[in-house]
N, C-alpha and C positions, 0 to 999 in steps of 0.2 A: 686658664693660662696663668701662669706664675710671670711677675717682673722684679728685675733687680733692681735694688735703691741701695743708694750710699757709694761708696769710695770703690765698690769694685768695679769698675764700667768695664767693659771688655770682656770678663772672665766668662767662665762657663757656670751654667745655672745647675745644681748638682740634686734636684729634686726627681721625680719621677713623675708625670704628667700622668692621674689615675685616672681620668675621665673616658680615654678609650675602653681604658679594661673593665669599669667598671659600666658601661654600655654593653660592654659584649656581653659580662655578664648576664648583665637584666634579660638581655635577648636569650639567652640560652637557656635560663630560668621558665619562659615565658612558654618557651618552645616546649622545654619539659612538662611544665603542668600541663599543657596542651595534647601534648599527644602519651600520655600516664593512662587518664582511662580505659582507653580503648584496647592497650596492653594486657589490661588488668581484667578486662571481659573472659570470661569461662563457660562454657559451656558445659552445664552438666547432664552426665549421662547416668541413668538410675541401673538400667541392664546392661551389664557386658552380652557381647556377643555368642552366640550359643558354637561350641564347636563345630568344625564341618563334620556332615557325614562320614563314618565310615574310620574317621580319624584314629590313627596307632601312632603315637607317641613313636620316636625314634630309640631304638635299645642303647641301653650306657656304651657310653666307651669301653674298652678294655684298658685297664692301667697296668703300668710296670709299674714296680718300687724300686727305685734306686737310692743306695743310703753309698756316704763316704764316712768311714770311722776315723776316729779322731789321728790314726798313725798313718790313713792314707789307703785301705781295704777297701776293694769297692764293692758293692753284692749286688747280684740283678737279681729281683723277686727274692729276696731272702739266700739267695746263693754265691756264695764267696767268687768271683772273678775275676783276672787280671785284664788289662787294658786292653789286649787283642782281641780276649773271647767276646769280653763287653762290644768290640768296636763291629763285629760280626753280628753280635744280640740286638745292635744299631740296625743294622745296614735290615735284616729282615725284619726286623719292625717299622721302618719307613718304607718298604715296599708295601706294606699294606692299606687295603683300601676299608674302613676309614682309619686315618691313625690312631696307635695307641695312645692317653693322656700320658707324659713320662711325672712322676711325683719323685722327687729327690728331696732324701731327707740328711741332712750334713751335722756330723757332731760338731758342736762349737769350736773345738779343739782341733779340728783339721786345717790342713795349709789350703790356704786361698790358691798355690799351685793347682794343686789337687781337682780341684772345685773348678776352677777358670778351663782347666784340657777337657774336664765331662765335659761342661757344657760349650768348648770347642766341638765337640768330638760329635755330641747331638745334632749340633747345629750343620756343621758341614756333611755329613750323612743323609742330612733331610726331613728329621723329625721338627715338627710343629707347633705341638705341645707340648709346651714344657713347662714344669710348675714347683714351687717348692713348699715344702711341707713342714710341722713344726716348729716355725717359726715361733711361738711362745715361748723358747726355751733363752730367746737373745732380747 
C-alpha cells in the first residue's frame, strides 16, 4: 500500500497497486510448471497398425477442369462453353454419387465477375468440391 505525504491531503493517489497482479501471477506460473509435464508425456508407438483385412483403398474422384480465360470464356474439361450448357454440365455432375472434385483454373487477367457467378453457380447447384488450381501463377 502506497501513502501520500506532503501538501496534497485529499487528492487522489495516481499509482497502480502491483501487488494483486503480481500474486496472481506467481499463482499462474505455479500452476503452469505444475501441470507442463504431464502435457508433455508421449507415448511411443514403434509399429503402426497393420491394415484390415481384405482392405481396397477407395478409387479417385473423377475431376472436371474448369478454366476461365482471361476475356471471360469458360471451358468444362478443355471444351469452350457458355454459362447455360456449363449451368446443365453443373446440375448432372451434382446428381452424382460420389461427387466429382470441381479444379478451376482462372487466368490472372480475368474479371472477378467472371469468377464470383462460377462459383455462385457451383455452389447453388450442389457441387461440394470445389478447388482451385495454379495458383503459383499470383
Amino acid at each position: 500500500m502506497a501513502m501520500a505525504i506532503g501538501s496534497n491531503e485529499g487528492g487522489s493517489f495516481t499509482d497502480i497497486n502491483m501487488t494483486p497482479l503480481i500474486d496472481v501471477m506467481l499463482v499462474l506460473l505455479i500452476i503452469f510448471i505444475i501441470s507442463l509435464p504431464p502435457v508433455t508425456h508421449a507415448v511411443k508407438i514403434d509399429n503402426p497398425l497393420p491394415p484390415p483385412p481384405n482392405f481396397v483403398p477407395p478409387p479417385p474422384p473423377e475431376i472436371v477442369d474448369l478454366s476461365i480465360d482471361f476475356d471471360g470464356t469458360l471451358s468444362w474439361n478443355k471444351t469452350a462453353v457458355d454459362r447455360k450448357t456449363m449451368q446443365g454440365y453443373i446440375s448432372q455432375e451434382a446428381s452424382k454419387d460420389p461427387q466429382p472434385e470441381v479444379h478451376i483454373t482462372v487466368d490472372k487477367f480475368a474479371k472477378y465477375e467472371k469468377v464470383a457467378q462460377t462459383l455462385a453457380d457451383l455452389q447453388s447447384r450442389g457441387l461440394k468440391k470445389i478447388g482451385f488450381v495454379n495458383n503459383d501463377l499470383f
